[in-house]
DRENZADREN-960120 format. One record per residue (C-alpha): x, y, z; residue in one letter. Coordinates in Angstrom, 2 decimals, always signed. Layout:
BEGIN
+---------+---------+---------+--------+
:      px :      py :      pz : residu :
+---------+---------+---------+--------+
:       X :       Y :       Z :      A :
...
+---------+---------+---------+--------+
***
This chain:
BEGIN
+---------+---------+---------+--------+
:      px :      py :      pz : residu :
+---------+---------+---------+--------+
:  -26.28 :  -34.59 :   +8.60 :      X :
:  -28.42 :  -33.85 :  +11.20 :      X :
:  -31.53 :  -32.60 :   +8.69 :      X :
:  -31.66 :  -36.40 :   +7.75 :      X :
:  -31.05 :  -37.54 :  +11.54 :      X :
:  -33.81 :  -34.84 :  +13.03 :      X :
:  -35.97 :  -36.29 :   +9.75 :      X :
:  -35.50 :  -40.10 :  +10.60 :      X :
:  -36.42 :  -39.35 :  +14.11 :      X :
:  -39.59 :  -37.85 :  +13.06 :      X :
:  -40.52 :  -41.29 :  +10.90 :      X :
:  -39.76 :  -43.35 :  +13.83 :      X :
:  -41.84 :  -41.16 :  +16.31 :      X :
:  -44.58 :  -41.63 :  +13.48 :      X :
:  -44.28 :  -44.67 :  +13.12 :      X :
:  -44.59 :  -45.73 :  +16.55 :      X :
:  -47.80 :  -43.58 :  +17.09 :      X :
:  -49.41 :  -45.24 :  +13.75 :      X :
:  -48.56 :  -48.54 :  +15.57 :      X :
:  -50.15 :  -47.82 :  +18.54 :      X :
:  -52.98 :  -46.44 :  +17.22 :      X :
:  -53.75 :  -49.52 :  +15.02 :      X :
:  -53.72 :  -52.06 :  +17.93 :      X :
:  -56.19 :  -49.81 :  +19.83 :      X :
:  -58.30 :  -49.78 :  +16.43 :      X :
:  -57.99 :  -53.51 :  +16.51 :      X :
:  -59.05 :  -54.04 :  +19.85 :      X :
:  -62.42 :  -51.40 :  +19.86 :      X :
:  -63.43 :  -53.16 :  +16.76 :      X :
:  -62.68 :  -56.56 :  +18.43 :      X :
:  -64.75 :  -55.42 :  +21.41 :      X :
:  -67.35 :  -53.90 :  +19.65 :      X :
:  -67.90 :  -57.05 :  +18.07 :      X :
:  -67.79 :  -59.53 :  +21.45 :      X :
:  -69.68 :  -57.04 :  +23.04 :      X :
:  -67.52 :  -55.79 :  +25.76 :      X :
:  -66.11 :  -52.95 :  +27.55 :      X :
:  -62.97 :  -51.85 :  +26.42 :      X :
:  -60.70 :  -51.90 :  +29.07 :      X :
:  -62.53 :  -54.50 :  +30.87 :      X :
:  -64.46 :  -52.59 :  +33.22 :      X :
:  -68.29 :  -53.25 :  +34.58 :      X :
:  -69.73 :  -50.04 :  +33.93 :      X :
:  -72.95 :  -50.83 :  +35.54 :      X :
+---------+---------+---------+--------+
***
């Protein structure tokens, strides 16, 4: 039992990266395309 526990933990941990990840995608292509800074800075 715990080999499928220690396995579902791994998918979740996954999972939750892959999510992350694809929000930040969205948002640098979003920003690349309005022409900003990402995290709202002024870097000049």
């Amino acid at each position: 039992m715990a080999l499928v526990q220690k396995r579902w933990a791994i998918i979740l941990i996954i999972a939750v990266v892959a999510f992350l990840l694809g929000r930040l995608a969205v948002r640098v292509f979003m920003n690349l395309l309005m022409g900003g800074t990402l995290f709202g800075g002024n870097f000049l």
